[in-house]
Steps between C-alpha positions, in 0.01 A plus 500: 500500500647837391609771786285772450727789401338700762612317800859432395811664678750756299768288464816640740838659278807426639678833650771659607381689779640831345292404183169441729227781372167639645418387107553150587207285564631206651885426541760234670814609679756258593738633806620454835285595806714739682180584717144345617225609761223286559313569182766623266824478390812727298651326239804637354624345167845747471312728281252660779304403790155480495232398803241253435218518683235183551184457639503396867404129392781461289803276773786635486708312762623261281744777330767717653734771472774343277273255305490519088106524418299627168197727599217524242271784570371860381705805507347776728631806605854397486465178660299187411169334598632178563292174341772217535840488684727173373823396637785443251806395683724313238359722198754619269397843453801572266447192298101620503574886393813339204204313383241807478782698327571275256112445444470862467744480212368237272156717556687776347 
């Protein structure tokens, strides 16, 4: 049964957080928590820092200060709505951004 096109998500670009705009609808940051509250966390990925913020159901104790994670979420007044928080310990985020650039090319 199709999804009705209604209902369905904006899918989430990958971003740098100096690249994230108010213009963006939905976008995915990959970084290194360097802060976290009860209900949000800052995620810096060497480009910026930017604070997530998720709704008080979302738990957030399984993720600290250190940790590699990929937020997906909204931007909003220079932060983000936060929708999902993912750890990535043993990602290879320079393998992962060689592989964008060189996708980027052959698009070219």
């Amino acid at each position: 049964m199709p999804l009705n096109d209604d209902k369905r998500r904006a899918p989430a670009v990958h971003r740098k957080i100096e690249n994230v705009s108010e213009e963006d609808i939905r976008v995915s940051v990959i970084g290194t928590v360097v802060d976290k509250g009860e209900s949000r966390v800052a995620v810096d990925d060497g480009t910026g820092t930017i604070e997530v913020v998720f709704d008080l159901s979302k738990d957030l104790d399984g993720f600290d200060e250190s940790d590699l994670v990929r937020v997906v979420g909204r931007p909003s007044d220079g932060s983000m709505d936060g929708e999902v928080i993912q750890n990535f310990e043993g990602f290879d985020v320079d393998l992962y951004e060689e592989i964008l650039e060189k996708l980027g090319e052959f698009r070219s």
